[in-house]
C-alpha positions in Angstrom: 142.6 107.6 111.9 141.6 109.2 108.3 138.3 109.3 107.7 136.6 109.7 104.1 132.5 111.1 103.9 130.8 112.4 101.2 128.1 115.8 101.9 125.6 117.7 100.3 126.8 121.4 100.0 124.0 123.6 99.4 123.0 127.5 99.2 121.0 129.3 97.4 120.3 127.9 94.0 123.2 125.5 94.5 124.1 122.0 95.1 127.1 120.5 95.0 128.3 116.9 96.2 131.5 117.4 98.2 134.2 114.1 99.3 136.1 115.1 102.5 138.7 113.2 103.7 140.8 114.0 107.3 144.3 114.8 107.3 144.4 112.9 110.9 146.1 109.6 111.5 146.8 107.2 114.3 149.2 105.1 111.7 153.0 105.3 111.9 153.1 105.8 108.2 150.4 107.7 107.4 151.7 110.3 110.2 155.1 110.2 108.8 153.6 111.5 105.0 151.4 113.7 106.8 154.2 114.8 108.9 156.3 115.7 106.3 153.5 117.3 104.4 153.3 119.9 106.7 150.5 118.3 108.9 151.5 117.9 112.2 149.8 118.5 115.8 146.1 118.6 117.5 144.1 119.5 115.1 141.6 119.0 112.1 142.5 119.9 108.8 140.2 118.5 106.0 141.4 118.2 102.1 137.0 118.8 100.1 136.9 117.7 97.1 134.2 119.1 94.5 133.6 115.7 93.2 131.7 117.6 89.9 134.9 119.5 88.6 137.7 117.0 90.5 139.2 119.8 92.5 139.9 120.4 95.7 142.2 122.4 99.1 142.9 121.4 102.5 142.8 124.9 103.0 139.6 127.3 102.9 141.4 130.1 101.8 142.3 128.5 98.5 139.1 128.1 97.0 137.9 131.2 94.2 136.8 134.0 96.0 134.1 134.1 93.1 131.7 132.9 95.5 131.5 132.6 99.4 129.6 128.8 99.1 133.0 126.3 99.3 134.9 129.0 101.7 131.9 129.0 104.2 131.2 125.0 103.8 135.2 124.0 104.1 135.6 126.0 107.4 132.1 124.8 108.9 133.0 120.9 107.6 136.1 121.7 109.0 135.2 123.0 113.0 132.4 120.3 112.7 134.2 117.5 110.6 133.4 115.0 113.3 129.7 115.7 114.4 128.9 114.6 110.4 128.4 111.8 108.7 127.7 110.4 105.1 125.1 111.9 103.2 124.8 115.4 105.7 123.8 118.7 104.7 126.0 121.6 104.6 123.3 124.8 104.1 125.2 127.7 104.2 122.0 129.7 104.3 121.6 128.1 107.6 124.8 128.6 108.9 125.2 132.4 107.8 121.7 132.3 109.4 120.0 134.1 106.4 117.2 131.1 107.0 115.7 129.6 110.0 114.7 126.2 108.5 118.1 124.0 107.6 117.7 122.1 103.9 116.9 118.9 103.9 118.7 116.0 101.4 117.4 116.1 97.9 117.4 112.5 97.8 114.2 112.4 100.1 
């Protein structure tokens, strides 16, 4: 079934709130658009949306290559899209393992 969360994305000096919704149906319907959108098979493929600017890829590749912050975040969201939850952190810092101590949610 498509799912829809929402994440923190964070890095150094950078925040940015993130909707991600699965490109993974159990629905006859849904699987026929998918289907004919190119998404077929056994796996995960996740469409992040930067919900600051309104844009957003289903494919990691896409994003600018100004920065490594929403490459990095859409293939870890992606390998890990159903281990998380609303409201999760996405530290690249912590994933690249340039830190040891994973950020916690700035609204606590």
């Amino acid at each position: 079934m498509s799912k829809t969360i929402f994440l923190e994305v964070r890095d150094s000096m950078t925040f940015i709130p993130v909707m991600v919704t699965s490109l993974i149906s159990n629905q006859e319907d849904q699987n026929y658009l998918l289907g004919r959108a190119g998404y077929e098979g056994g796996y995960v493929s996740v469409f992040v949306v930067k919900l600051s600017e309104g844009i957003g890829y289903n494919d990691a590749f896409k994003w600018p290559r100004s920065g490594r912050t929403m490459f990095e975040a859409h293939q870890y969201i992606r390998d890990n899209f159903h281990e998380l939850k609303d409201g999760d952190v996405v530290d690249i810092e912590y994933i690249l393992k340039e830190t040891t101590v994973k950020k916690k949610s700035e609204r606590f």
